[in-house]
C-alpha positions as CSV (number, residue, x, y, z in Angstrom):
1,X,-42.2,11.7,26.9
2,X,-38.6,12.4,28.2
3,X,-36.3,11.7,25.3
4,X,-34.3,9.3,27.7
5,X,-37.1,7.0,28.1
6,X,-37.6,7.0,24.6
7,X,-34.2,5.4,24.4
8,X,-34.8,3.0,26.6
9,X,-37.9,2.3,25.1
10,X,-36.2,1.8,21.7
11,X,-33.3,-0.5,23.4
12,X,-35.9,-2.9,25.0
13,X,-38.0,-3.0,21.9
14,X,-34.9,-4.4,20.0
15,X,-33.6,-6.2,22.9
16,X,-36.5,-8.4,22.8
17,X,-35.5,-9.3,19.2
18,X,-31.5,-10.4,19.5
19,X,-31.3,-12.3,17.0
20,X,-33.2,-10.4,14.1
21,X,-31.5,-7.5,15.4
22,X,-28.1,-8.6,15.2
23,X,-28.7,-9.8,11.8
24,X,-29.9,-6.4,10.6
25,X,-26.7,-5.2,12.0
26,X,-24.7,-7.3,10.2
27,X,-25.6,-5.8,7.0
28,X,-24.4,-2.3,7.8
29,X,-21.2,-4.0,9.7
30,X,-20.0,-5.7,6.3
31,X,-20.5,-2.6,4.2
32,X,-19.0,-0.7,6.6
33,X,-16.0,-3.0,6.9
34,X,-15.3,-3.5,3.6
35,X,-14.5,0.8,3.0
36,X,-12.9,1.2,6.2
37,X,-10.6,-2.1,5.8
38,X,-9.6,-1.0,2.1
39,X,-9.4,2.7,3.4
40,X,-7.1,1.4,6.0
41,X,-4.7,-0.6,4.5
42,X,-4.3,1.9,1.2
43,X,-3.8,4.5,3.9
44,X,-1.0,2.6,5.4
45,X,0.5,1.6,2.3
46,X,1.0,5.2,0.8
47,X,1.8,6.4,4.0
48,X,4.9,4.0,4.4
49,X,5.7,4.5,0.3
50,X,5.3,8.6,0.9
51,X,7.5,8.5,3.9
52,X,9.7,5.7,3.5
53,X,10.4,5.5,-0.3
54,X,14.2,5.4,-0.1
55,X,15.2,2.8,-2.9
56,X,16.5,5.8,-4.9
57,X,17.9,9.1,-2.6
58,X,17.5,12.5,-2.5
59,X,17.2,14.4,-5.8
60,X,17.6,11.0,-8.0
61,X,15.9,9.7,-11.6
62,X,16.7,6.7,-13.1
63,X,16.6,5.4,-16.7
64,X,15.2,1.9,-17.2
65,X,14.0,-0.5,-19.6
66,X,10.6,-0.7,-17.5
67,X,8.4,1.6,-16.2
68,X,8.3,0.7,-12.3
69,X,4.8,0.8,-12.2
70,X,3.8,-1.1,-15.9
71,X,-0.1,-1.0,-15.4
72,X,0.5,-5.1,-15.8
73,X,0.0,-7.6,-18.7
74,X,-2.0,-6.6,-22.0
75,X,-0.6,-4.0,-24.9
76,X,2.0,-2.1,-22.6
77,X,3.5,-5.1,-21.4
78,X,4.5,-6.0,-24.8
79,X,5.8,-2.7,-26.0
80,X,8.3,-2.6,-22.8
81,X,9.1,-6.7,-23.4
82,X,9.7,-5.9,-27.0
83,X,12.2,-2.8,-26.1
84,X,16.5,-3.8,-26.5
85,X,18.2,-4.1,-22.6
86,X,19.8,-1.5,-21.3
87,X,23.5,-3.0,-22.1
88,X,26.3,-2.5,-19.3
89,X,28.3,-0.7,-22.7
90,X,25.3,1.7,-23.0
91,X,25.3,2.7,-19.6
92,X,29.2,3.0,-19.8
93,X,28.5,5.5,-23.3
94,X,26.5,7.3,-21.1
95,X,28.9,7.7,-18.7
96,X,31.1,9.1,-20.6
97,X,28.4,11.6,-22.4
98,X,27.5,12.9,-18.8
99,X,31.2,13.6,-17.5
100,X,30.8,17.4,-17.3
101,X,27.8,17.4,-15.2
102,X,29.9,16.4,-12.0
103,X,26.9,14.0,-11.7
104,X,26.7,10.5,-9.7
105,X,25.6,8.0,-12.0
106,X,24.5,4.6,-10.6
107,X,24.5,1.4,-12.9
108,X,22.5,-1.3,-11.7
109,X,21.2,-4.8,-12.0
110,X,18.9,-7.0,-9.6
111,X,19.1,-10.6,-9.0
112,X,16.3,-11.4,-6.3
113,X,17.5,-15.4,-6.8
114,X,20.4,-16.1,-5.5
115,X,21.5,-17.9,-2.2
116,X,25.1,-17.1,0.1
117,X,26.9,-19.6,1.8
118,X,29.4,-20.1,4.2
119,X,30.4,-23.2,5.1
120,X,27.1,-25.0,6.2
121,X,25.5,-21.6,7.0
122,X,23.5,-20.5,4.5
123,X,20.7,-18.1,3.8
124,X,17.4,-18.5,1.8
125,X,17.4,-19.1,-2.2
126,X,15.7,-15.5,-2.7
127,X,18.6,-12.8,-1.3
128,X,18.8,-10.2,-3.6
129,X,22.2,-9.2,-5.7
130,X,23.1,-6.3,-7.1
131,X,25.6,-5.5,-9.5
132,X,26.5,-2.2,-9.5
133,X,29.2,0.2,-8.8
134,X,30.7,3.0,-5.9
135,X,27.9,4.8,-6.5
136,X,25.0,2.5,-5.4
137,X,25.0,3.9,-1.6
138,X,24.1,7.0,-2.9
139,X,21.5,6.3,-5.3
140,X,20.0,4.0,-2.9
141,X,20.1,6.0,0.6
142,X,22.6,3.0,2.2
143,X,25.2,3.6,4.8
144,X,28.2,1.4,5.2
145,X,28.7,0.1,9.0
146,X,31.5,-1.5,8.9
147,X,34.1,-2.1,6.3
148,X,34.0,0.0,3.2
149,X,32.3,0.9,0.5
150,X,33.1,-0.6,-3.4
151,X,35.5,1.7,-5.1
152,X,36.3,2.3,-8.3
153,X,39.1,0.2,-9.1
154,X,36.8,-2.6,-7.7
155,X,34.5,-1.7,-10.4
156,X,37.1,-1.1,-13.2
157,X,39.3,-4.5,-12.2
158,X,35.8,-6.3,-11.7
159,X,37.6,-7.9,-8.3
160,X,35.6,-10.6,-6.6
161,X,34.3,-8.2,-3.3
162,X,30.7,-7.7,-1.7
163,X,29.0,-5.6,0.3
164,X,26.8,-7.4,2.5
165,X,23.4,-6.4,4.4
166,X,22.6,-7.1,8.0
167,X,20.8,-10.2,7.3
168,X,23.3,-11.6,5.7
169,X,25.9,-11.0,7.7
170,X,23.8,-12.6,11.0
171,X,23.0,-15.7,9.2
172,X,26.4,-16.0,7.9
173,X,28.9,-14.6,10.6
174,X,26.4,-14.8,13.9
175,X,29.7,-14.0,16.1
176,X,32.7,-12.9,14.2
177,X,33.1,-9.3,11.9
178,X,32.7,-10.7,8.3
179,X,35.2,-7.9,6.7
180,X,37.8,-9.7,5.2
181,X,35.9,-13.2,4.9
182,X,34.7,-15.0,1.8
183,X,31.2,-16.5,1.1
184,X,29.9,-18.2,-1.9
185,X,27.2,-16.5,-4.0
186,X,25.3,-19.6,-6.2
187,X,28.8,-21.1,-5.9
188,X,30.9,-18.3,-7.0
189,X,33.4,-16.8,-4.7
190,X,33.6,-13.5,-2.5
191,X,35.5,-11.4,-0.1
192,X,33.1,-9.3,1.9
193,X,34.9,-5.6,2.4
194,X,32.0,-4.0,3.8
195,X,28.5,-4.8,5.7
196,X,25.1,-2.3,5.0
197,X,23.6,-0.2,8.5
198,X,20.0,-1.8,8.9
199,X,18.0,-0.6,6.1
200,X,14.5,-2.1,7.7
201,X,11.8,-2.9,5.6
202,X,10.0,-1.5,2.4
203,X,7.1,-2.3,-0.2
204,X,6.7,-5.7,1.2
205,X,10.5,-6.6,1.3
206,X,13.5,-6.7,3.7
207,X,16.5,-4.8,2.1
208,X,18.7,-6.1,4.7
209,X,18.8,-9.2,2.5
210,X,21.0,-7.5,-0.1
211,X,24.6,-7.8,-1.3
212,X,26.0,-5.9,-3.9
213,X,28.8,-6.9,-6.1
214,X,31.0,-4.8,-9.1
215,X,28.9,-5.2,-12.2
216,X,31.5,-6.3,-14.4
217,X,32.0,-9.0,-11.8
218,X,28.7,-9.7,-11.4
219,X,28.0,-10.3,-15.4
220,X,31.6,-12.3,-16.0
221,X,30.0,-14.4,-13.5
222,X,25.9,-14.7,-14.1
223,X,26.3,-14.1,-17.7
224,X,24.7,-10.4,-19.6
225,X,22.9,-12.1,-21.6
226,X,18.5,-10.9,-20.6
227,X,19.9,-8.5,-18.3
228,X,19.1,-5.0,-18.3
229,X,20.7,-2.2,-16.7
230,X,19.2,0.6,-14.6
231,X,20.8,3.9,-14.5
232,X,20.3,5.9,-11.3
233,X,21.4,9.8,-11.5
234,X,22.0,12.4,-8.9
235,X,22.9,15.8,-9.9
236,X,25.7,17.6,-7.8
237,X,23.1,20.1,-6.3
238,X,19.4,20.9,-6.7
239,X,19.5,23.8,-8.2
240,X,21.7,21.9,-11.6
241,X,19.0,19.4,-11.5
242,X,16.8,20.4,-14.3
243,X,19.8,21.0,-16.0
244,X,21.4,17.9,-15.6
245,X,17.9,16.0,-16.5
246,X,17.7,17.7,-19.9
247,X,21.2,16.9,-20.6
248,X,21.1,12.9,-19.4
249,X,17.8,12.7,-21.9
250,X,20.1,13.7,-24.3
251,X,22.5,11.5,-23.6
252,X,20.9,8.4,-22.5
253,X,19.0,8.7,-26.3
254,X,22.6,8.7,-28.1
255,X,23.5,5.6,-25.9
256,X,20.5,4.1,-26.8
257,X,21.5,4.9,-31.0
258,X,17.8,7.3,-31.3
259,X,17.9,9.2,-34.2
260,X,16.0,12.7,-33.8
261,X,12.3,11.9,-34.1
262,X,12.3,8.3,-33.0
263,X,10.2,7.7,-29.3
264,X,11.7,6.7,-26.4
265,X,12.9,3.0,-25.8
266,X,13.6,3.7,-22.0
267,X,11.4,4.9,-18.9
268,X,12.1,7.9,-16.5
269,X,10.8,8.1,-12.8
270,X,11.8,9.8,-9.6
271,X,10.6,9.9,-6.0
272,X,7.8,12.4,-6.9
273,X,6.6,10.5,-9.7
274,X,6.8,7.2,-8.1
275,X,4.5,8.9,-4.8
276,X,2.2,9.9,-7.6
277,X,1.9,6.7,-9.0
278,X,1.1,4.8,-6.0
279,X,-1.0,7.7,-5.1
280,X,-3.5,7.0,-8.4
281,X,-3.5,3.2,-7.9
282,X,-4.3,3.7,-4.2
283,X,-7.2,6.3,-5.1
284,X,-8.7,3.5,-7.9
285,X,-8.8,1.2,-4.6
286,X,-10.5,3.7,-2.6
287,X,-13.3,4.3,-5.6
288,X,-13.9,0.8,-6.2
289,X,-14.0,0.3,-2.5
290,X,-15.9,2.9,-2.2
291,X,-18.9,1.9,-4.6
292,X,-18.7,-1.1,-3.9
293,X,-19.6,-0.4,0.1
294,X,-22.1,2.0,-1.1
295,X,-24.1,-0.7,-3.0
296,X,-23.7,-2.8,0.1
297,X,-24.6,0.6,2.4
298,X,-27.9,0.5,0.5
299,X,-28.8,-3.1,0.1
300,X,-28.6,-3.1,4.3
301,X,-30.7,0.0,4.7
302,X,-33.5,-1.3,2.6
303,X,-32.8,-4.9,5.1
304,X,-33.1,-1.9,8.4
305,X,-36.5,-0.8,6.4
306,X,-37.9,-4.2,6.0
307,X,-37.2,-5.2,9.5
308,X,-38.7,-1.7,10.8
309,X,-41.8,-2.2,8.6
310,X,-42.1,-5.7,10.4
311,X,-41.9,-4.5,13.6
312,X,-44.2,-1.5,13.0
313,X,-46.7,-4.8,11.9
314,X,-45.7,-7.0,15.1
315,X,-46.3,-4.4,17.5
316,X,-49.4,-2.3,15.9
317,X,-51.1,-3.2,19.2
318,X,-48.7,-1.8,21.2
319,X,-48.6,1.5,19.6
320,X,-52.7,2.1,19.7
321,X,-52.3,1.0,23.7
322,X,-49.2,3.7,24.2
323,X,-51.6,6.6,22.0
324,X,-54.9,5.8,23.7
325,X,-53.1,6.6,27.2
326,X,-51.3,9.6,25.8
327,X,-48.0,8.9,23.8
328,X,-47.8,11.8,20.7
329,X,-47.1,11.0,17.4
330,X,-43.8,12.8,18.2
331,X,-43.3,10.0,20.5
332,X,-43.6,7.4,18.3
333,X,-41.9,9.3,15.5
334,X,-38.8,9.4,17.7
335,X,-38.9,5.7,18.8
336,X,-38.7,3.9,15.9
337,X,-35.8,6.1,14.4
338,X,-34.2,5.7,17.7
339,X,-34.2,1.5,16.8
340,X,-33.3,2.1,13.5
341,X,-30.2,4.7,14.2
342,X,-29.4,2.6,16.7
343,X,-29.1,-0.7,14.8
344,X,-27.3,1.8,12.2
345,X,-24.4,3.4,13.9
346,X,-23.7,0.4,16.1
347,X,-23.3,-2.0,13.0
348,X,-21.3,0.7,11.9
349,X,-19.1,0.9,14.5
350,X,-18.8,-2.6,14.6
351,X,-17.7,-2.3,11.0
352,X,-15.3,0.4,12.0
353,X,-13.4,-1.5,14.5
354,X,-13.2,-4.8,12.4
355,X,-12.0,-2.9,9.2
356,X,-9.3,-0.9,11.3
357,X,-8.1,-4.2,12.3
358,X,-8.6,-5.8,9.0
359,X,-6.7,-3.2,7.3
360,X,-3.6,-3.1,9.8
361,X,-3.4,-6.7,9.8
362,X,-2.6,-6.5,6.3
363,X,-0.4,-3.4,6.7
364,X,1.7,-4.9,9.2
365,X,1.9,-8.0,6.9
366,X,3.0,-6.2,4.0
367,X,5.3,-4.2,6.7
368,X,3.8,-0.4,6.4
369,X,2.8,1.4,9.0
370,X,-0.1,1.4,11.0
371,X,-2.8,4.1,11.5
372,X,-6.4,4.5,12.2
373,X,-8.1,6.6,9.6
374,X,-10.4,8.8,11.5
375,X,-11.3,10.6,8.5
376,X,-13.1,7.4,7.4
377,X,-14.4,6.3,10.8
378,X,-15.7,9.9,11.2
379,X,-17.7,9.4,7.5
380,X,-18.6,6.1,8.3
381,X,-20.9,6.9,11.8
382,X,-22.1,9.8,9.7
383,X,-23.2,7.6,6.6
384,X,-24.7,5.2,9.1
385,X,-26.9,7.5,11.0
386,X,-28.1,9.3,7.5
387,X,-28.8,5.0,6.5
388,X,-30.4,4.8,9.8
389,X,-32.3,7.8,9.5
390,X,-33.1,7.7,5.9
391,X,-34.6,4.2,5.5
392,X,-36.1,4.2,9.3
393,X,-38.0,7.4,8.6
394,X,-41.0,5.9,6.3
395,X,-41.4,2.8,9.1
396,X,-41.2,5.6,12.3
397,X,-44.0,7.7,10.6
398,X,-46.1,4.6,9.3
399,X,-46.4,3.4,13.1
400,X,-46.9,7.5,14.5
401,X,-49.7,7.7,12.0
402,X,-51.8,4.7,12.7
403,X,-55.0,5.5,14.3
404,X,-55.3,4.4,18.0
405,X,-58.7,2.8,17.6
406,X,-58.0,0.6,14.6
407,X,-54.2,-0.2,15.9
408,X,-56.6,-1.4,19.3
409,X,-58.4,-4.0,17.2
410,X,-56.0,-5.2,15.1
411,X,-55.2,-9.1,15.7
């Protein structure tokens, strides 16, 4: 029998059967989903962290009280909780320990709850605030657009100036320059001198939201107290960076009051190890997604066996007619794994497409970029035709083995 009529065959066979059909289907489609979505969206997360992690710049580690990835609640939580701030007067010590290393050193402190007003415009109560000093733009890969930058006698005077992003700046002055203006942070008084280029999105958040302020202003007016200080680093070339590492350990452990054998009370991360650490957490996803969607995987190949089995049952009569005018056992043999591939790979695709979309969905949400992981989608149709093949193999050969004469007189 020419192979194409075998398909044809096969399609009519399970045509005759929507319903059961589809349902089989819909097995391999929600195991298939399930990877491919989680794939997907992973995927698109640590693509946008590996090619968009700007937060700190080229060539920067930062000291802070808390790791930025803290592995969340239980034991570790409570040793980092139970740690002293970073105080502004630390981060001013070490400062003055670092001044031969012609390095930029960032001090910093977020505030993601605080509103700016203008008059009756006004933006949301979540805009961030950072107090910080001149050196922010650098450790955080900004650019000024219009206006200046803070300076150091902002910093050292503690004047009442901002630096405002593009969201706040088109909520607040939608058609007038805002350079020389004042706003109201939670009430307390500011002269913008500078606005932010669009920064975009990243992790989830919009960083045109921000306005940074001279940390000594910023804590005469929020108060110190539960605030802790990041310290953001960048060494005057690559090449003194090892260097100047070694010696900010150094000096960040005398700011801190360490004596020579005592552990660390602060954490230490850079782009690299930051990639890395989304990296691992995004490669736990993938496993658990993984087994998980195996388990599923196997749970609706044993469904494609059961419903092969049935049909090899439901249709005993029609096989003995088909060998008693001539169809081989070859024939049969390639018909039934035909139905089963075929309810296989097209549940699979089906899974494909829904988890692509799935997972973007939530990309896009979460503001990453979107791909289509054809790695996966590859894997997948190969998994599904091994599922198809695998668990329709025993029901194929069942029904090419029956004899013709007894499949004739069975009722």
């Amino acid at each position: 029998m020419p192979f194409k009529e075998t398909i044809q065959l096969a399609l009519a066979s399970l045509g005759a059967n929507k319903l059961r059909s589809t349902l089989t289907m819909l097995g391999i489609t929600i195991g298939v989903f399930s990877v491919i979505s989680v794939m997907t969206a992973t995927g698109a997360l640590q693509s946008s962290i590996e090619t968009g992690l700007t937060f700190l710049g080229s060539n920067i580690f930062q000291f802070a009280k808390y790791p930025i990835l803290s592995g969340g609640g239980g034991r570790n939580s409570k040793k980092y909780e139970n740690r002293k701030n970073i105080t502004y007067q630390q981060g001013q010590t070490f400062i003055r320990a670092m001044e031969g290393y012609n390095a930029a050193i960032c001090l910093k402190v977020f505030d993601g709850n605080k509103q700016a007003t203008r008059g009756r415009l006004k933006t949301n109560q979540s805009a961030l605030l950072v107090g910080t000093n001149q050196y922010f733009l650098i450790a955080n890969s900004f650019n000024i657009d219009e206006g200046r930058n803070l300076n150091e006698s902002d910093v050292s005077l503690a004047r009442n100036v901002a630096v405002i992003g593009k969201e706040l700046e088109k909520r607040l002055f939608p058609n007038e320059s805002p350079i020389g203006k004042d706003i109201k942070i939670n009430g307390r008084n500011y002269t913008v001198v500078g606005t932010f280029q669009t920064k975009g999105g990243g992790f989830g958040g919009n960083q045109d939201g921000i306005t940074i302020v001279p940390l000594p202003r910023y804590f005469e007016d929020f108060g110190s107290a539960n605030r802790t200080v990041n310290i953001a680093i960048q060494p005057e070339s690559q090449a003194a960076y090892e260097r100047t590492l070694s010696a900010a350990f150094g000096a960040m452990r005398t700011a801190r009051g360490l004596k020579p054998g005592d552990e660390n009370d602060f954490e230490y991360y850079a782009n690299d190890s930051l990639a890395n650490a989304f990296a691992q957490i995004a490669n736990s996803v993938r496993a658990g997604a993984f087994v998980i969607s195996f388990i599923a995987l196997v749970a609706a190949g044993i469904g494609i066996m059961n419903i092969m089995l049935v049909s090899v049952t439901e249709r005993t009569k029609e096989i003995g007619i088909r060998k008693s005018i001539g169809a081989r056992k070859n024939d049969i043999l390639r018909q039934f794994l035909v139905e089963a591939v075929f309810l296989s790979v097209v549940g699979g695709i089906a899974g494909i497409l829904f988890g692509v979309l799935g997972g973007n969905a939530l990309a896009v949400w979460l503001k990453a970029d979107v791909l289509f992981p054809f790695g996966w989608a590859i894997a997948g149709i190969m998994v599904c035709t091994v599922i198809g093949v695998g668990f329709g193999l025993y029901p194929a050969y069942k029904a090419a083995s029956l004899d013709p004469i007894e499949a004739l007189r069975f009722e």
